[in-house]
Phi, psi and omega in degrees: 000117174310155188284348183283351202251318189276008147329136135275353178229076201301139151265329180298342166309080152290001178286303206300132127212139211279093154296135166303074185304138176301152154314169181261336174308321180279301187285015146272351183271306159331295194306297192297341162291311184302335179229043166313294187325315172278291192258053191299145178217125136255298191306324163344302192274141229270007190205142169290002196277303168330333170296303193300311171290332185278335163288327186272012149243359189258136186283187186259000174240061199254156199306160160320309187307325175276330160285349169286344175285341154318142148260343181319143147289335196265346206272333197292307200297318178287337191243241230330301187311311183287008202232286185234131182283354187208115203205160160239130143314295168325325170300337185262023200033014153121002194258092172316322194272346176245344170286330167268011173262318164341277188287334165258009168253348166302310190264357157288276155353287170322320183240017165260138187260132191293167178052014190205328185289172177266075215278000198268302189302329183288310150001275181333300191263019151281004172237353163288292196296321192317006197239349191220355160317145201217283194229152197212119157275085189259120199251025165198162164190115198272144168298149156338155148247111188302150190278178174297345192277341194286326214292321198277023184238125149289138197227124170260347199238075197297302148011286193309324215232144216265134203233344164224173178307144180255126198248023190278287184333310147350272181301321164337302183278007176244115183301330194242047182254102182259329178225153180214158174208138147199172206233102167268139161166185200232107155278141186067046200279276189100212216269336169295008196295147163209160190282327192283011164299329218208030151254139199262134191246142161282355145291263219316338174285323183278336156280346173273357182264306178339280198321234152049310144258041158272330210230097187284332180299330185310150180253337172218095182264141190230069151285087192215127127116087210232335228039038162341081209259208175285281172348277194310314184308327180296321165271337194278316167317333155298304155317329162283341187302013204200009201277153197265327182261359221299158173211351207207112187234108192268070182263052183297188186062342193255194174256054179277135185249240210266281197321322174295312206292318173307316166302318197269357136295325168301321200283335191275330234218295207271316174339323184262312189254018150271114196298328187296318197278306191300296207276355167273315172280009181263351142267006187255329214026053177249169195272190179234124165249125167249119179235121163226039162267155209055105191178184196236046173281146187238184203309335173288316186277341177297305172308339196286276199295343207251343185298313211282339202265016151275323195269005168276131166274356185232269204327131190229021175220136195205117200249119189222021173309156151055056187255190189239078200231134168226221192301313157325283176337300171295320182275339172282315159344277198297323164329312226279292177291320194298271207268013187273125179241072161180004159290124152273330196224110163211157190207103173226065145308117165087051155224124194285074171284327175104147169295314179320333197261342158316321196273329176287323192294333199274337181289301160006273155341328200266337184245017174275140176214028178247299181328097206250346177233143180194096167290114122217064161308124175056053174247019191074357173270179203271180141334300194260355157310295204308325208296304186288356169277318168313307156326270210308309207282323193282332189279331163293343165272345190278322172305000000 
């Protein structure tokens, strides 16, 4: 037999080659991406590197019920990119996984319509999301779509009849929910516009007092641009007056007046003598917000909140721009600054207080030494009222 036949190894064979058997560790890792759906595992496997490789192959479009058993960032981070092209992370303390469970009880939220959505589904992923839910922003909220017989019946008592989803069951369940914002109104309405797209109702005021002692923990509620009125305002506010976290309450945009202003003056005023709600924020050391900008308060309900802010010990940021504020308003103001050692910030631009109330603010000033921001652009004070209230307020950041 020639010797090229008694080889075991041609080398010249260039086609030969020795395949390389997997590890059994790769091909059990193969398997469990292939029947992720039947056998979901993670915490299980026994390394992160083994972890590592199963996010960057297990595909994105596996159910929800099964991806929450994930914790990974890269696995989050790869189905958010496929989903939304433009995101701040940071808004999310960095955490992919909460940013897309967030943002999909948001866009749940957002497109359910009463009576016609599906409630089991908004249910579902309220109980997918609830362990990571933080803060939740909603920014439309739809109305009934009426059948044809309601449309040809006049109902005058609108008020009276449940007109968006009630979120008070929702917020219940999310236990670690610190901030909530909404908004009623209809994005992208087009030629279908009604005002009542974009009015807070008084069912809706009562669901927001519910949410509000549904949810104790919270920290910040944001109502803003709902058309919001004294009534409705009047209730919802009552309901906080007793809430043990609330620090930040933003109702800018709306319509509020005298009568709102007077409730948000008791609340501004209970803040300081409940003792409970005062020893939680002197351990979060977090700030106190008050936004009542753009709204229709004139000069009674500003004494009203100014009455209440000389005996407040906590609010320290009070944003009241662009209100129906005159003179009154500037002289109870400077009361206000002359003896408040906890205000940091106000801004009340584009409220016509008069060169009078300039002279007051600015005599004020010399004995304030917390003010460290003071807007007042377009307020009727003179140049130089403003330029020296301005001095004082810089020497006061230096401090």
């Amino acid at each position: 037999m020639p010797a090229v036949m008694t080889r075991r190894i041609i080398a010249e064979d260039d086609e030969w080659t020795l395949q390389t058997v997997p590890f059994l560790r790769q091909m059990a890792l193969k398997t469990i991406v292939a029947n992720w759906n039947d056998f979901p595992h993670f915490a299980e496997l026994p390394g992160e590197k083994e972890r590592s490789v199963l996010v960057e192959k297990l595909a994105l479009d596996v159910p929800l019920e099964k991806a929450v058993l994930i914790d990974d960032n890269t696995y989050w981070k790869r189905r958010a990119d496929t989903k939304w092209p433009v995101y701040d992370i940071a808004r999310y303390g960095g955490s992919y996984k909460r940013m897309f469970l967030e943002k999909t009880l948001e866009e749940t939220i957002e497109h359910f319509v009463p009576n016609r959505s599906d409630s089991d589904e908004l249910r579902r992923i309220v109980n997918l999301a609830k362990s990571e839910v933080v803060k939740l922003n909603i920014e439309q909220i739809l109305p009934p779509i009426p059948d044809i017989k309601e449309i040809n019946e006049e109902d005058d008592d609108d008020d009276d009849s449940p007109s968006h989803l009630d979120l008070t069951p929702v917020v219940a369940e999310l236990k670690k929910l610190e901030e909530f914002s909404i908004q009623f109104g209809v994005k992208n309405v087009g030629m279908n516009f009604e005002w009542g797209f974009f009015t807070l109702t008084q069912y809706d005021a009562l669901m927001i007092s519910s949410t509000m002692r549904a949810c104790p923990q919270l920290q910040v509620l944001r109502l803003t641009e709902s058309r919001l009125d004294d009534g409705n305002a009047r209730l919802i506010v009552k309901s906080l007056l007793k809430h043990p976290n609330l620090r930040v309450l933003d109702l800018r945009r709306n319509h509020l007046r005298c009568s709102a202003a007077r409730a948000i003056a008791k609340l501004v005023s209970t803040v300081n003598t409940w003792s409970d709600w005062k020893c939680a924020f002197e351990r979060s050391h977090e700030t106190q917000k008050l936004n009542l900008t753009q709204n229709f308060i004139n000069d009674i309900g500003g004494e009203l909140i100014c009455d209440a802010l000389e005996s407040n010990s906590t609010l320290t940021h009070l944003h009241i721009a662009a209100n129906n504020f005159g003179e009154g308003f500037g002289k109870a103001l400077s009361s206000v600054l002359a003896k408040n050692e906890t205000l940091e910030e106000v801004l009340l631009a584009s409220c016509n207080i008069g060169e009078e109330s300039g002279k007051n603010i600015q005599h004020a000033m010399r004995s304030n030494t917390t003010l460290t921001s003071f807007d007042l652009r377009l307020t009727g004070i003179t140049p130089d009222s403003e330029h020296a209230i301005l001095l004082k307020v810089e020497e006061n950041q230096s401090n």
